[in-house]
N, C-alpha and C positions, 0 to 999 in steps of 0.2 A: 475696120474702116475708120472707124474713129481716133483710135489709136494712132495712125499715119499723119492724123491733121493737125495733133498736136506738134508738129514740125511748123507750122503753120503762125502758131500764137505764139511758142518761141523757139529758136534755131538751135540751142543745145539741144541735146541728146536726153531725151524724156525717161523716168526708171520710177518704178516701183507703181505703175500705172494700176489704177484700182476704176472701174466701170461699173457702174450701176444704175439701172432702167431705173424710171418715177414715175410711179401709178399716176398721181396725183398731177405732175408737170404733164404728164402725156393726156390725160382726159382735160385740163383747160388749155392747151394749144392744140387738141386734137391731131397732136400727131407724136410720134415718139420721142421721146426725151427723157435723156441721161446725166446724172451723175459724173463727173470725173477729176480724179486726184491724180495729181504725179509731180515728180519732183526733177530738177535740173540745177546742174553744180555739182560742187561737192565743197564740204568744208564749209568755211564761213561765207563762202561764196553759194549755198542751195537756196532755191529757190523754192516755195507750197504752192501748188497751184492748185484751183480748184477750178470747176468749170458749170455750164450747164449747157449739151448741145440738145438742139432740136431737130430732128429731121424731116423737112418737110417734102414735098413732091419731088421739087428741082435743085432745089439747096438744103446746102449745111449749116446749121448757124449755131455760133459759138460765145458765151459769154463767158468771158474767163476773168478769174482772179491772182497774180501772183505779189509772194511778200515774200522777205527773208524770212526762212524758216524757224526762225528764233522767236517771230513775232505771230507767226501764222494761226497758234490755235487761237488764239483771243481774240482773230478777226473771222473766225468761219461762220460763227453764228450773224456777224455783219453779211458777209456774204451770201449766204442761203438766205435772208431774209430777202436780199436786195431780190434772187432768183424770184420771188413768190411774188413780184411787182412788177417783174418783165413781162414787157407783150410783145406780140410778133402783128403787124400793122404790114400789108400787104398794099401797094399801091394800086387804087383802080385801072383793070384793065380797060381798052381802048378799043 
């Protein structure tokens, strides 16, 4: 399922997709949440993307990160850090 939505964040064709559950992301949103790398392009044109979705009751939700892949490993530790400061804020219901 998760796989499919990355059509979602970007319209290229997604390869080498790598998925992984987080103990850690899942026990402070209380609900599951993944990991996910995958790449789009090819050539000097690929893209790194990283991601963090959460699944909650109704919705999917997705933060994602993409750079030229030239530049991507020296931003991932920027990335996952940003992950471990995200919160999910649900508007009061009515």
């Amino acid at each position: 399922m998760i796989a499919r939505k990355l059509e979602l964040i970007e319209s290229s064709e997604a390869r080498e997709i790598v998925i992984s559950s987080d103990d850690d992301q899942s026990a402070r949103f209380t609900y599951p949440a993944y990991y996910v790398t995958w790449l789009t392009g090819y050539n000097e044109d690929t893209t790194d993307w990283t991601a963090m979705f959460v699944l909650t009751d109704g919705y999917t939700y997705a933060y994602a990160y993409g750079t030229d892949a030239d530049f991507a490993e020296e931003m991932k530790e920027t990335w996952y850090d940003s992950f471990e400061c995200t919160e999910l804020i649900f508007p009061d219901e009515e």
